[in-house]
C-alpha positions in Angstrom: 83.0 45.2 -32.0 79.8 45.2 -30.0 78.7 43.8 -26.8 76.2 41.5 -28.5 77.6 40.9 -32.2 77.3 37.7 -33.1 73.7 37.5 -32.6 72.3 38.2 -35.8 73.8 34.8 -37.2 71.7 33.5 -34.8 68.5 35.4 -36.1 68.5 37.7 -33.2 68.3 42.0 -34.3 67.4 45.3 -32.4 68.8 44.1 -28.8 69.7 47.8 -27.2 72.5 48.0 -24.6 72.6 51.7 -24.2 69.8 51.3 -21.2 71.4 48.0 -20.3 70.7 48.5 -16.7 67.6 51.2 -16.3 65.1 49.2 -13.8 62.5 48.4 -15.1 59.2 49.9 -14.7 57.2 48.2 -12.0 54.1 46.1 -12.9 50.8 45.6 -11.0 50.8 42.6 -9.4 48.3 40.1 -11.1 45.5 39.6 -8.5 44.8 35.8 -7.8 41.5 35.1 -7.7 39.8 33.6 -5.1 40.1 30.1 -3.8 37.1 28.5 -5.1 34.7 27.6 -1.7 33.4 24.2 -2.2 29.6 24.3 -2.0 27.7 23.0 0.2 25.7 19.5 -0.8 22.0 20.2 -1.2 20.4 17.7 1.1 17.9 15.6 -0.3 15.4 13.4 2.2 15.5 11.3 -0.6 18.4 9.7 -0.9 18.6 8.7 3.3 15.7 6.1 2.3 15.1 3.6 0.3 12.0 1.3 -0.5 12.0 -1.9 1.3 9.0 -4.5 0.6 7.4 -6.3 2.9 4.5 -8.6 3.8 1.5 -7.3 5.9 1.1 -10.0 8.9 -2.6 -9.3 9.1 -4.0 -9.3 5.4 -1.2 -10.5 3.6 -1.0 -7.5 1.4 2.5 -6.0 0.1 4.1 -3.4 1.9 6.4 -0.5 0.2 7.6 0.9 3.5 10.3 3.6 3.6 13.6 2.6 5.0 16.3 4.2 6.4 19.8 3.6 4.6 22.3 2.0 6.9 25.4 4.4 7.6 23.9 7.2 6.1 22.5 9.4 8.6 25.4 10.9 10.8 24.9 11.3 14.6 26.2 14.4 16.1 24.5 13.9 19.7 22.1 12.1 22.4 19.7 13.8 24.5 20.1 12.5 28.4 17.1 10.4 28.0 18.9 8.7 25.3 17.2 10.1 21.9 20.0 10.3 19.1 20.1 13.6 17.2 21.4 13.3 13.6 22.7 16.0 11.5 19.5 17.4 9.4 17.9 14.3 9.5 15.5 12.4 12.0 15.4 8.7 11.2 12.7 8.3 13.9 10.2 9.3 11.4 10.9 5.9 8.9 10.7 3.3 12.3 6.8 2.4 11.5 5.8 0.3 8.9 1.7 1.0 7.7 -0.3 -1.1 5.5 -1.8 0.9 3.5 -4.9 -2.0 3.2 -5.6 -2.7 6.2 -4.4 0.1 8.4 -2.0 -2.3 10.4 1.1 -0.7 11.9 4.1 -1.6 13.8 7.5 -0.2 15.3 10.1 -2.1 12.5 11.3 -3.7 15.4 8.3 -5.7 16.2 7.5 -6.6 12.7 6.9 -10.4 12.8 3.9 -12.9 12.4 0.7 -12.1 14.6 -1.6 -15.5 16.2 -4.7 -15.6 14.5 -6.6 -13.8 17.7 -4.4 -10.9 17.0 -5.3 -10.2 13.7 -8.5 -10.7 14.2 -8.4 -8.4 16.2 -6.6 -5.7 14.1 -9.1 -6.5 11.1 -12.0 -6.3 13.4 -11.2 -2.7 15.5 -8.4 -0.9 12.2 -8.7 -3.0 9.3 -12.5 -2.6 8.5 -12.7 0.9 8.8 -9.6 2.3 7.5 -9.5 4.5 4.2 -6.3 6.7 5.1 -3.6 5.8 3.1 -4.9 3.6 0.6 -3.0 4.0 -3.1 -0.5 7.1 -1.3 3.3 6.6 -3.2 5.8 8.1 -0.4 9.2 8.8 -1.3 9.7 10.7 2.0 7.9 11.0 5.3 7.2 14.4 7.0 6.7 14.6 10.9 2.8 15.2 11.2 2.8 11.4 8.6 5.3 10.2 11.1 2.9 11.5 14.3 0.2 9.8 12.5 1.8 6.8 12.0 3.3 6.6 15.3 0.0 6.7 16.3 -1.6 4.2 14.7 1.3 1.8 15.6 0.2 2.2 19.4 -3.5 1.6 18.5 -2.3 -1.5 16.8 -0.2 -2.3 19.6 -3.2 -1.2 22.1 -6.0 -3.8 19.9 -3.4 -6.9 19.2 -2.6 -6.7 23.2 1.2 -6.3 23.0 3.8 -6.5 25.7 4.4 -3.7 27.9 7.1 -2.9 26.7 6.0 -3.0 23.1 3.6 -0.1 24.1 6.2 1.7 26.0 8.9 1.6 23.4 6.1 3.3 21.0 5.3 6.0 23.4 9.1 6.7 24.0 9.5 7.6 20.2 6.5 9.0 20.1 7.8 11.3 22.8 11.1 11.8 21.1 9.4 12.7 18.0 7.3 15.2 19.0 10.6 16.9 20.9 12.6 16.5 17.1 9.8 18.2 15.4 9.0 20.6 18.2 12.9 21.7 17.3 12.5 21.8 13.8 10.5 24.5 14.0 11.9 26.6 16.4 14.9 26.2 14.3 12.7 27.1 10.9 12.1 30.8 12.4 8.3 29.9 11.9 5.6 31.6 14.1 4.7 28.0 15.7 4.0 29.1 19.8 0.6 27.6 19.9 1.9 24.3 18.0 5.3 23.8 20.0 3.2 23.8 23.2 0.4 21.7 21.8 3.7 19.2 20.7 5.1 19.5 24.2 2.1 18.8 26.1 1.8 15.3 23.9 5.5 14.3 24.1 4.8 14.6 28.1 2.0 12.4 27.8 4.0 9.8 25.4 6.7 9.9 27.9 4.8 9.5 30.8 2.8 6.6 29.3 6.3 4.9 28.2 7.4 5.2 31.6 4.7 3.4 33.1 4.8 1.2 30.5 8.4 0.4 31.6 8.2 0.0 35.2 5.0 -2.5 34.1 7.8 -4.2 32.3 10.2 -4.5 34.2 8.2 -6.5 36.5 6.9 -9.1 34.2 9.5 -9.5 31.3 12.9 -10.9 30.5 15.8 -8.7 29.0 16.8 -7.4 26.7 13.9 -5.0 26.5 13.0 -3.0 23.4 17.0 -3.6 22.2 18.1 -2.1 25.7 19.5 -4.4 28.6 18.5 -3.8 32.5 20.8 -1.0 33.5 20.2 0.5 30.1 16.1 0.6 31.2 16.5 1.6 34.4 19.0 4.7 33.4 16.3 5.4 30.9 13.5 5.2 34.0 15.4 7.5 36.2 15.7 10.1 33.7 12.0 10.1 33.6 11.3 9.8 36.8 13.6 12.9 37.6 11.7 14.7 34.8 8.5 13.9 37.1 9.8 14.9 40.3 9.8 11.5 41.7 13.5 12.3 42.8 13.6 9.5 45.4 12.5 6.4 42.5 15.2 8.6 40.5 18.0 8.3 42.9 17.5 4.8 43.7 17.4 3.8 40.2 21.4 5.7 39.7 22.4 3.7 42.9 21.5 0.5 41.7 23.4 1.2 38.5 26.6 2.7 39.6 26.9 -0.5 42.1 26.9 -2.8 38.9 29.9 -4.7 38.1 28.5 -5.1 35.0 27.1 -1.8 33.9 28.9 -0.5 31.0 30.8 2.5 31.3 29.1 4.8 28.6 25.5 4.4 31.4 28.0 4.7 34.4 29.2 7.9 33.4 25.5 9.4 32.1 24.8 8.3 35.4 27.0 9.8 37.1 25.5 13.3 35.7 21.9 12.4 37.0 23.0 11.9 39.9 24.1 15.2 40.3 20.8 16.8 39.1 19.1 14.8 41.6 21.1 15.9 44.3 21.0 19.5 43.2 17.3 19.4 43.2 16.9 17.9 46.5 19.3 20.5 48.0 17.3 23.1 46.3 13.9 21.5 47.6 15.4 21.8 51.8 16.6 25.4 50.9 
């Protein structure tokens, strides 16, 4: 009788015991493939923005004007004068709103009704002599547009005699915009020498305008100013002043704000960091 008899009721024939326990020969291992890397999303301006229509206050013509989307850009960090960096995207560029009729353009914070004088005076000194963007369809904005536009909001700004600090919130983007696209192409690998320096030579002169600007502000107007409260300003002023060597305006300015009670903590502690700056470049000045 053999080991296995009985099988072939059960349909099973050929099974050989005489090599019962020869090891068997060794297979190649089956080579997993590779995990599968999950590619990286194209980015597409295109869908930070959308179209948001408006009214023009001077001419009463509609207004397609490109919005950012709320949520969608990501923050990663802020400059010490305050300007938010976003992760490939610079939502500073979609803040002004242009009528393409009549030339008129403003920061979207100040959008609101003008008094008759004031658009008057818009029509008379932008409105009658503007051609630039009449008919253009945007579906993104690049950074010379933006400079452009940012431009023509402080000539708007300039002509329907805004606040101060109307003025000096312009020039701080302005600033902060030619910094962003100063960056952007350093980081493109770009020959761009002559048109980085040409960029930071006019984001001096936008800063320096928005810090006069300020200090004129400060002076004459209530709070909150341009969406920031006092201490918020005058953190905002000693950074600048600091960058223009005024180091005792600068140090007074961090005084006055690390002796508020009610100062909130995020300005104490950027603050805090001017502070030493200021006291490194006056020990540096006596050395």
């Amino acid at each position: 009788m053999g080991l296995l008899d009985g099988l072939e009721k059960l349909g099973i024939k050929g099974v050989d015991t005489s090599n019962m326990f020869e090891e068997p020969e060794k297979e190649e291992p089956v080579k997993k493939a590779p995990p599968k890397v999950a590619e990286k999303p194209v980015f597409n301006e295109e869908d930070y923005v959308f179209v948001k229509k408006l009214e023009c206050p001077v001419c009463d013509s509609p207004i397609q004007s490109l919005t950012v989307k709320t949520g969608k850009a990501r923050l990663i960090k802020m400059d010490k004068d305050l300007r938010q960096i976003y992760d490939g995207f610079e939502p500073m560029k979609y803040e002004p709103v242009v009528c393409q009729c009549c030339g008129y353009s403003v920061m979207n914070r100040y959008f609101a009704p003008l008094t008759p004088s004031q658009k008057k005076a818009v029509l008379e000194n932008i409105g009658n002599s503007f051609n630039g963007k009449k008919g253009e369809t945007k579906t993104t904005i690049s950074y010379p547009e933006a400079l452009e536009n940012i431009t023509l909001c402080l000539a708007s700004a300039i002509f329907k005699r805004a606040k101060a600090s109307e003025k000096a919130y312009i020039c701080l983007k302005g600033g902060w915009l030619c910094r962003s696209y100063r960056e952007s192409l350093m980081a493109s690998g770009e020959d761009c020498e002559i048109e980085c320096e040409e960029l930071l030579k006019k984001e001096k002169e936008f800063l320096n305008n928005a810090y006069d600007g300020f200090v004129q502000a400060r002076q004459s107007e209530g709070y909150p100013m341009a969406g920031m409260d006092e201490k918020t300003i005058d953190y905002l002023l000693a950074v600048m002043a600091l960058e223009r060597g005024e180091l005792e305006v600068a140090s007074k300015l961090i005084a006055g704000i690390l002796q508020s009670p009610s100062c909130s903590p995020r300005i104490k502690d950027k603050a805090r960091e001017i502070k030493e700056e200021i006291v490194a470049k006056i020990r540096s000045q006596k050395s």
